[in-house]
Structures are given as C-alpha cells and as structure tokens.
N, C-alpha and C positions, 0 to 999 in steps of 0.2 A: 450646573451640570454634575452628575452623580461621578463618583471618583472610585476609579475600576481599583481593584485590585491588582500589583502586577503578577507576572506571572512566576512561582515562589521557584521555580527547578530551574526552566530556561535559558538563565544565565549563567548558573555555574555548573550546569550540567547536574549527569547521574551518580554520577562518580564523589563528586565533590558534596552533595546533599548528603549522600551518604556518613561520607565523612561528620557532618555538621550533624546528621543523628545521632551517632554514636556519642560523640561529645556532649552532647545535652543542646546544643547550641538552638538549637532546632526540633520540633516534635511533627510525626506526619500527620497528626489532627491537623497541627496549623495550616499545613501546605492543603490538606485536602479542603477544609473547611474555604478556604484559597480558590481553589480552582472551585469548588460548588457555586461559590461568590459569582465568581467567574460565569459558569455556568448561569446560573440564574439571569443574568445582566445579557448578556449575547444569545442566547441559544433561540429566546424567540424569534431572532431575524435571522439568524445563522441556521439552524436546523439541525446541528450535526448530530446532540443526542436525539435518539429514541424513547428513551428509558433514562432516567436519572434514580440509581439507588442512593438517595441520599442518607435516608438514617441508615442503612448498610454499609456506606461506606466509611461511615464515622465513627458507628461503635467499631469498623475492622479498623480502621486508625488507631482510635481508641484502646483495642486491644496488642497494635504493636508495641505502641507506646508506653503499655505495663509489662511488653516480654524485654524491653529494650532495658528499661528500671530495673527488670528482675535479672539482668545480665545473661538471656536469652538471645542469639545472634541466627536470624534465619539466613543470612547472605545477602549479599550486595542490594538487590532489588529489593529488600524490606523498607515498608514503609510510601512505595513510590506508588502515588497514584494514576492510574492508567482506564484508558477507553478500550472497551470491544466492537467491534461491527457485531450486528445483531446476522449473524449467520451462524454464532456459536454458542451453543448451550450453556448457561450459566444458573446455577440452581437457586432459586428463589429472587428470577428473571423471566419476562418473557420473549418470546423467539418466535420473529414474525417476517424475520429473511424477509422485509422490504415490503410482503403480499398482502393486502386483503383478503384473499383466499385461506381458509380455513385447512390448517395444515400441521396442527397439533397433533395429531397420530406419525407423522414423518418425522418431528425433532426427537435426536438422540438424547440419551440421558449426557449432563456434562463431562468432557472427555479427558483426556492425560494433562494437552496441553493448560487446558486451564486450571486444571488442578495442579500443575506444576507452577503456574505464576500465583497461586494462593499459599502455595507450599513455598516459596519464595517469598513471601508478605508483602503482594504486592496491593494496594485496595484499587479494589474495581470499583469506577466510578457508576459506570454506567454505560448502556447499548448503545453505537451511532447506525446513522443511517445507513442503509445499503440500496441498489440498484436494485430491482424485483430480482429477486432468485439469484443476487449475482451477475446476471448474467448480460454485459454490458457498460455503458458507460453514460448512458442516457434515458431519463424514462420522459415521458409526457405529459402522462395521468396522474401517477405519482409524484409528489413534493422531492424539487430537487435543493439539497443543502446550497449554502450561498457561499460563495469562494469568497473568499476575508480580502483576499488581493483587492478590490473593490468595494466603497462603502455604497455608491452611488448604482453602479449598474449593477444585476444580479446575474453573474458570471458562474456558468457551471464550472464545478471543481473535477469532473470528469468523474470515473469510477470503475468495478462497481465498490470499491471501499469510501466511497464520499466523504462519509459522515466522521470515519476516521480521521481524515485529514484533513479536513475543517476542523476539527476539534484540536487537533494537534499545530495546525500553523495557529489557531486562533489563540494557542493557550489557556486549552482548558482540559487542558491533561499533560502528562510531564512525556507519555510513549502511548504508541496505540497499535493494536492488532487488527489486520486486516488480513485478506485474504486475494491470490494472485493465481488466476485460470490462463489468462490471459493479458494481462497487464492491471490489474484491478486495484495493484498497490502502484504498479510504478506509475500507471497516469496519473492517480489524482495527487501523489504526492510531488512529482512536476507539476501536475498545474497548479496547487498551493503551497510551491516553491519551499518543501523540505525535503529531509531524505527519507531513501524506501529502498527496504531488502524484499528481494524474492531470490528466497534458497531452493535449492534442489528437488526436487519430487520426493518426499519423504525424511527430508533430513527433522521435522516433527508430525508426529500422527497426526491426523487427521481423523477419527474419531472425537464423535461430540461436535463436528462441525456441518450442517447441511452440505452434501452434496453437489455438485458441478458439474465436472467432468474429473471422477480419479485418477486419471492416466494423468492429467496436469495442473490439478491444482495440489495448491500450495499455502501455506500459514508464512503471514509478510508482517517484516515492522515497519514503521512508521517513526523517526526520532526527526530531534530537532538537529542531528550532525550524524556524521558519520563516526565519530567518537561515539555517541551514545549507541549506535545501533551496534557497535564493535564489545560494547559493554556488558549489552543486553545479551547479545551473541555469545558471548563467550561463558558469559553467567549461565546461560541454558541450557549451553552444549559440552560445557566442562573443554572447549577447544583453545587454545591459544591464538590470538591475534597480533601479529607482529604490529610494532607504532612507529612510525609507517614508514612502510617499504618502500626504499629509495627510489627517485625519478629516475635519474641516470644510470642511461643504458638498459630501464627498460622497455620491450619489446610489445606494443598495441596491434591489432589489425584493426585498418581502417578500410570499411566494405566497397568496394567501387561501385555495385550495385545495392539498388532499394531503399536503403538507411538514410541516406542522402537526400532525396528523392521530396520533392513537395513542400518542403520548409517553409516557412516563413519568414519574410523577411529580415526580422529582430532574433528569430533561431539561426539564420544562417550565418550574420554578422556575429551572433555570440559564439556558434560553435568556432566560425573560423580563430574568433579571439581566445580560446580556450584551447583548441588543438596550435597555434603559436606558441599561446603560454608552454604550454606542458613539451612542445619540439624543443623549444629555448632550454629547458629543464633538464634534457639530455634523453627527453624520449624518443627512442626509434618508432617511425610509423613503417608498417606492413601493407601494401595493399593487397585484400582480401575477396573472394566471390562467395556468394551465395545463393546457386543456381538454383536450386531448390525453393527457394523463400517462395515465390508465385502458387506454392501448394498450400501453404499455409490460409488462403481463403477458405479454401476449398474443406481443408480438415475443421477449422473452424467454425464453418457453415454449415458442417453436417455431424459432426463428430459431437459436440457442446449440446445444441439442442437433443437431439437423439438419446445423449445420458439425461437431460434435467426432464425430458416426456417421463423417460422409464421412471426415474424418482417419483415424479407426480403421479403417472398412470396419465393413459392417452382419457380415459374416462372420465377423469374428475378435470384437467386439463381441457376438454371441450364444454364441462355442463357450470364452467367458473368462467368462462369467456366474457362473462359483464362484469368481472372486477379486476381482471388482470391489463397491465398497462397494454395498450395497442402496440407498440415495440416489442414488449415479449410474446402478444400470439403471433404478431409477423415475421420475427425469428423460428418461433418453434411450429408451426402452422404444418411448414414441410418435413419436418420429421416421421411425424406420423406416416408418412409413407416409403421412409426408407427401409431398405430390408436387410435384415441381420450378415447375409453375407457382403453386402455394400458395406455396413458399422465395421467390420472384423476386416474388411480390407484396409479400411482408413484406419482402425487401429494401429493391426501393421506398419503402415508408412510409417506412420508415426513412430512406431518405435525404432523402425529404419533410418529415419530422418536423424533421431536422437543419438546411434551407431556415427550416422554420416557426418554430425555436428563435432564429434570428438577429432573427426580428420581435418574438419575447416580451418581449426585453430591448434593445429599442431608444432610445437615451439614457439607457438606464442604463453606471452604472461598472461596475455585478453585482451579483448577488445571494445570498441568503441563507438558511440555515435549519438544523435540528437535523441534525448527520449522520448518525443512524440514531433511529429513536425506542425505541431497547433500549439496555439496562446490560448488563454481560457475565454471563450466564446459568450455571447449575450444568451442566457436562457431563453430567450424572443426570437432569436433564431432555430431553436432545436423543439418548434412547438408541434411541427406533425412529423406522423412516422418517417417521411421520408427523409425529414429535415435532422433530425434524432440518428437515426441509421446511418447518416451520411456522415455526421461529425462523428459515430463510433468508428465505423472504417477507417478512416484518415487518421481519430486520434489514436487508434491501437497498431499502425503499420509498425511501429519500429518494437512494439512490445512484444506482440504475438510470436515472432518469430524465435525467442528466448524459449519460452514454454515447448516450442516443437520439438528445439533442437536438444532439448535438455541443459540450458545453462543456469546457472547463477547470476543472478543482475543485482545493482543498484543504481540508482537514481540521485543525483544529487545537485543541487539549483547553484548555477556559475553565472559571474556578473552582474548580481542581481541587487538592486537598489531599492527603495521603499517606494519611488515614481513610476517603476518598470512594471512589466505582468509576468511573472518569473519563467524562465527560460533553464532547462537542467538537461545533461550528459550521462547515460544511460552507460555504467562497465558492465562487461560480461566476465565470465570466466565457464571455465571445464563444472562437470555435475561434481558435486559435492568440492567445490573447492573455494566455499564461503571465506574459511578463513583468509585465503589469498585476495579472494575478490573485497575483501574489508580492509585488507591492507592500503590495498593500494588505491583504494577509495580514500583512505586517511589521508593519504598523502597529495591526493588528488586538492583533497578540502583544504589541505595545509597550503596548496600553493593558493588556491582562488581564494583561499577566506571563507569562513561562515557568513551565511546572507542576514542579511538583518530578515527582520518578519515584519508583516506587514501593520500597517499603523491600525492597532483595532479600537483605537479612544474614537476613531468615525464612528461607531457602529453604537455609541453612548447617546 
C-alpha cells in the first residue's frame, strides 16, 4: 500500500506553520510539494480539484522561500497553500464555474480579493469544483466531488462550494475559498465536518468573482478550526478577534420556529448534546421567532435565477440547453418569465427582511441552531431532477435564511468522531459583526473540541 503523505499544516494549524517558516524549521515548497502529493494520490476518486497549478504553485513556493532567506516578511498567510472554487478568476487559470457552456466572454479579469491572498504569499494550489453556476447544492449531469466522510459509499458533500471542502476535510490544502449565496459554504463544510465563514454582504469585493445574486453573495472560508478561520480573518481585514469570548452569561436565541424543524435523527441528539454542553457553560438560551422565514423560498426561487438568466442572457441560456445540468434549466426555466417590476419587488423585501433581521436579535450576542437538518446523503439517491431538488431544499432550510436576513454565520462540526457522518451548529450574529461571531465560535470549539477528520488512508 502506497504511503500518503500527512497532512503538513493540519495539525498545528496556521498560526504555528507560520511560526516554523520563519525559523527555518520548515520551507512552504515542502508543505506544498505535500499537499500536491496529496493531491495526486486522492483527487482522482475525490474530485475536489478542477484545475491543479502545479508547476505554479511551486515556483510561488519557491519564490517565498527566497523572500523569507532575503529577510522579506509578507504577513502571516505567506507561504500557506490554499484551494479556490473555480468561480473566481485567477490569472494563468482557467474559469469554467462548473459549466460546459462556453462562457469565456463573462469571466472577469482576476479581482482584489485574490490579489490580496497573492499579496499575502499565499500559493494557490489550484481550482476545486463548484455546482453549475453556483447555484445549488446538487447537480446530476455534472460530476459531483466525493465526501471523504465515506471511503465506501459516494456521499455528496453538498454545495455549491463542494470541491472546496473536499479538498480541505481531505487535506489537500491547508484553507480554501469558497463562495456563499445561500449556504454554498456553510452546507458543504457541515457536511464534510469542518468550519466555514459566511461574512456580511461586502465585508470583501466581490469583483473577479462570477456572479449569482449581488444582493447576497458573498466570499466564505473554509479552515480546519475556528482558530484558523479567526486567523485568516483578522489577517485580511486588519480586525481584531477576541480568544475567546467567554461562555458565561452569554446571551444565544434559540428559534421556536423553522430551524428546529425536520432534523435527523443523529442531528437532533447532537444538537440537544451541544445546546446542554454550552447551557451547563453558563449560556443563557433566548427563545426567538422568525415569522418571516417562510418568504425565504419564495425570494430564492425567484430572485437567484432571475440575476444568473440576466448574467447569461436568456439567449445563450436557451440555445446551451444540451450542456447544462437538468437541475439548473429546472431552476432557471421560470425566470425567463418574470418581470422586472416582480424582481425589484423581491428585491425590496429583501432588503426589508435584512432592516427586520437587526430587530429579531436585538440584545442578543447571536444565535443559534442545526446547520442543515441532513447527514450527507448517497449520490444514488439525488440522481434525477426531482430527487437533486429535493435534497437542495431540505439541505439549505436552515442556511438560506442568514443570507436574507443579513447575518454573519459560521459553521462548525460538534460531537463528531471518525465512525459518525458529521453533524455541525450553524452561529449567527448582527451584519458586519464577524469579529464577534469568530469569537464566540472560538469558544464554542473550546468547549466541544476540534473533530478529528475523517480517515482518508480508505481512499489509498
């Protein structure tokens, strides 16, 4: 049996590599040369990349590795190897957002945020998979990445950031960039039991990234902790992250309706063990309403396709119809007929919703609840449109409603064993108030522990 390499960041985090390049201890050729290992050995049963820059990302190794020598310090994130979702331009990459559809005139030139993770020395490995256009959590036609949680059945890892979080539970990247409309970060890194930020509407450009819906997407990480994502965080946004904000005495809502609602069985036993743990801890629970959530299909259903037609043109959109997944002309099919004073209503709400979401949680720290009420499902079940459609519904009810309302989320995998199919708790907080919402994430992870990852020497 061939002898994986392990995974070179992982375990001692972002923080601490860091540390060990400075000292010499360590060069980011080795780590990356590492994870390509990596790569090579898993990816053809896994999926997650697209794209593998590998001589690029060796000579960018390469070259931290002589700025590090010359006593050149770009910041924390030098030298750390990292995955993109292929939704965002990367120059001397290509960018195929999921589609067989020819769509090389729509990709932007590449935008701030990636030039600020290059400008950071970070080496990009390479592009993971994505859900056609984003937009979803399921395709059919299209190749879906294989959740690592299982070597034997092939389990979707949910999406539309798949390819990210395969890559990142699997360990073949040390953080990854994905992108969150609608839960696109926080399902699949629930369902391949790591954590995942979705910041605020804007809290990074979104230029150089294809399009969605601008009113709600967003640029989401992907780490192995919540420590690292607090790292990455603070590294990008010059913010401060308190370590970590005390349990006792603070103040959660916990929703009476929706959030709760359809569970599974092994989610409902873990939430109940987890809201225990953290009551025991000295948390006050709130109970909370969310009369409004019920709109959230609605805006979803009309609002999401309606921007990705325009993106496309309703044109090229009908005369591509033999390459696009059957999932995405059944989503976007009715667009095409809605009309501009219907879109600009539903915008509205939307941004009323996002007003009315600041009053829901008013003196609270944030809130709380199951971040998807699904386990990660057998690929063999989500084989026709209807079957695909139906695990997106169910898997995005507790996500979507973040996006509407204007919060910050994270995601972060509790109870969770290397026997188990990972089960994770979804914080919210107020618009722009990541730093808080990392806080108390930290502390969250302090009390349940980091999950082990899943055993990937199966997959050898």
């Amino acid at each position: 049996m061939k002898t994986l390499p392990p995974d070179p960041i992982q375990q001692m985090g972002i923080a601490q590599f860091g540390i060990l390049l400075r000292r010499g201890e360590i060069t980011s050729e080795v780590v990356t040369r590492q994870y390509l290992e990596r790569i090579t050995a898993l990816n053809p049963k896994l999926g997650a990349y697209v794209y593998v820059a590998e001589n690029a990302a060796v000579e960018s190794a390469q070259g931290i590795d002589r700025l590090i020598a010359a006593g050149t310090d770009l910041g924390p994130l030098m030298g750390v190897p990292i995955a993109v979702k292929d939704i965002f331009a990367v120059e001397g990459m290509p960018t195929k957002v999921g589609s067989e559809m020819d769509i090389s005139d729509l990709i932007p030139p590449e935008g701030n945020f990636i030039k600020t993770l290059k400008r950071s020395g970070c080496v990009i490995l390479g592009k993971t998979r994505t859900i056609e256009f984003a937009a979803g959590a399921q395709n059919v036609k299209h190749p879906t990445s294989w959740n690592p949680w299982d070597a034997n059945i092939h389990r979707t890892p949910g999406g539309s950031s798949s390819g990210s979080a395969v890559a990142l539970a699997a360990g073949l990247c040390a953080f990854a960039i994905g992108t969150d409309t609608g839960g696109s970060v926080r399902l699949p890194a629930a369902l391949c039991g790591i954590f995942g930020l979705k910041p605020s509407v804007g809290l990074w450009p979104m230029d150089g990234v294809f399009p969605l819906c601008p009113a709600m997407d967003t640029i989401g990480l992907m780490t192995n902790s919540a420590s690292d994502a607090a790292y990455i965080y603070s590294t990008l946004t010059d913010k401060t992250v308190q370590h970590p904000r005390p349990l006792e005495g603070l103040l959660l809502g916990r929703p009476k309706n929706h959030f709760f609602n359809n569970l599974h069985p092994q989610i409902q036993k873990d939430t109940q063990k987890i809201i225990a743990m953290l009551n025991n801890s000295g948390v006050q629970f709130i109970s909370i309403e969310f009369p409004e959530v019920e709109e959230v299909v609605e805006l979803f259903s009309k609002m999401v396709p309606a921007d990705l037609v325009t993106t496309l043109g309703p044109e090229r959109f009908f005369n591509n119809r033999d390459v696009l997944d059957p999932v995405l002309i059944d989503r976007l099919s009715p667009a095409l007929e809605l009309s501009a004073v219907e879109y600009i209503r539903l915008l509205r709400r939307q941004k009323e919703l996002a007003r009315i979401g600041v009053k829901r949680i008013a003196g609270l720290d944030g809130w709380i609840c199951p971040t998807t009420p699904v386990l990660p499902v057998p690929v063999s079940l989500c084989e026709s449109v209807e079957e695909a459609s139906a695990f997106t519904f169910k898997a995005l009810q507790n996500t979507r409603p973040a996006n509407i309302y204007g919060y910050c989320s994270s995601t972060l995998p509790v109870i969770l064993q290397r026997s188990d199919l990972p089960v994770s708790m979804q914080l919210h907080c107020g618009s722009s108030e990541e730093s808080k919402l990392l806080s108390i994430s930290l502390a969250v992870e302090q009390l349940v522990g980091t999950p082990q990852k899943p055993d990937i020497g199966k997959f050898i």
